[in-house]
C-alpha positions in Angstrom: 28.3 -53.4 -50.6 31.2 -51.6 -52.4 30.1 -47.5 -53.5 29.7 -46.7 -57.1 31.9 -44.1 -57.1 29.7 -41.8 -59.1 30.7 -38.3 -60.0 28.6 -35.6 -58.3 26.1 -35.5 -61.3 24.4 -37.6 -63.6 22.3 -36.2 -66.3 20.5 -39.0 -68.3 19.5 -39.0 -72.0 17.3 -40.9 -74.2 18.2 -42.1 -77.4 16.3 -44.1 -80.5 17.7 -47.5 -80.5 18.2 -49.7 -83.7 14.6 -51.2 -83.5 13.5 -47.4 -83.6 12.4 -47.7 -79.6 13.3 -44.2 -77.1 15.3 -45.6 -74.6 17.8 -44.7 -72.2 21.3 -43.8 -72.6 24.2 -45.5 -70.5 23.8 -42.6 -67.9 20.6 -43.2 -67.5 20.6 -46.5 -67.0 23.1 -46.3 -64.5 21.2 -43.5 -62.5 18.4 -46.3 -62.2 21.2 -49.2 -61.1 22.0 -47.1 -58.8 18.7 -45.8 -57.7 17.4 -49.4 -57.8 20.2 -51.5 -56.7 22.3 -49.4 -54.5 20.4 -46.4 -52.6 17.6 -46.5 -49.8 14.8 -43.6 -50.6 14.7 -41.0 -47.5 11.9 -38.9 -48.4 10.8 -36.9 -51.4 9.6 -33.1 -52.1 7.8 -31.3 -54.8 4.8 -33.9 -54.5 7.6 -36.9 -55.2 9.4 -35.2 -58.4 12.2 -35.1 -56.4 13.5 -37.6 -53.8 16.1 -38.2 -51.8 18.2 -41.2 -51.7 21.2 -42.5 -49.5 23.8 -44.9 -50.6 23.8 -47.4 -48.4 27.6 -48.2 -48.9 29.1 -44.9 -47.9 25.9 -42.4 -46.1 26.0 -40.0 -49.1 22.9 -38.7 -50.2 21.2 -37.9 -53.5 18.3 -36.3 -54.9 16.7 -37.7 -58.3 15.1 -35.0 -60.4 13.2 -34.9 -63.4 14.5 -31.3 -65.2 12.9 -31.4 -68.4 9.0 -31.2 -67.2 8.2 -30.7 -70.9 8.6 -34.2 -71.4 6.2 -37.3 -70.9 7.0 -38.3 -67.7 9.5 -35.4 -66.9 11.8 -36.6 -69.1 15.6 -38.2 -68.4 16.7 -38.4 -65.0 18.9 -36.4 -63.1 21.2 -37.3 -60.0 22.8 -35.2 -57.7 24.9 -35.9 -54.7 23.3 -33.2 -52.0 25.6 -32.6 -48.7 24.5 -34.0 -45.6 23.9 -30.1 -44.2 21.8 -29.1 -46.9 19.3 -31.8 -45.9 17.5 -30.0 -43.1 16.4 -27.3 -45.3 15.6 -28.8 -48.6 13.6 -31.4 -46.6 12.5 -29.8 -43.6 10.0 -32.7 -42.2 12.8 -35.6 -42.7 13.2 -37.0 -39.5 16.9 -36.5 -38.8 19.3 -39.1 -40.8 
């Protein structure tokens, strides 16, 4: 599988579509192709509000976050690449990668 080459953040937004619906914005949707389609989940934190992802294609890793806890459901989604040595203490029971 080829990488997405994604920039080291993603911040998704929600918009009103024409039929007056809240739905996501093209960020957002591609945070979820990706999150979906392309990355293997790792492990989580912060009772699963964040959680880590690899891309399968190329090792990297990335943490999905929810930022705006205001919001039903945490509102838009947030993706950040995370360096590999960071891992340890951010999740400190992940079996090594």
């Amino acid at each position: 599988m080829e990488p997405m080459n994604l920039p080291d953040e993603l911040v998704g937004g929600w918009i009103v579509d024409p039929t007056g619906r809240l739905v996501g914005d093209e960020v957002e949707q591609l945070i979820w192709e990706a999150v979906r389609n392309h990355f293997t989940r790792v492990g989580e934190r912060d009772s699963g509000w964040i959680t880590l992802y690899q891309d399968s294609s190329n090792g990297s890793h990335w943490e999905l976050t929810f930022p705006q806890s205001e919001m039903h459901g945490g509102g838009p989604a947030k993706l950040t690449r995370i360096a590999a040595e960071n891992i340890p203490q951010l999740y400190p029971t992940l079996k090594p990668l």
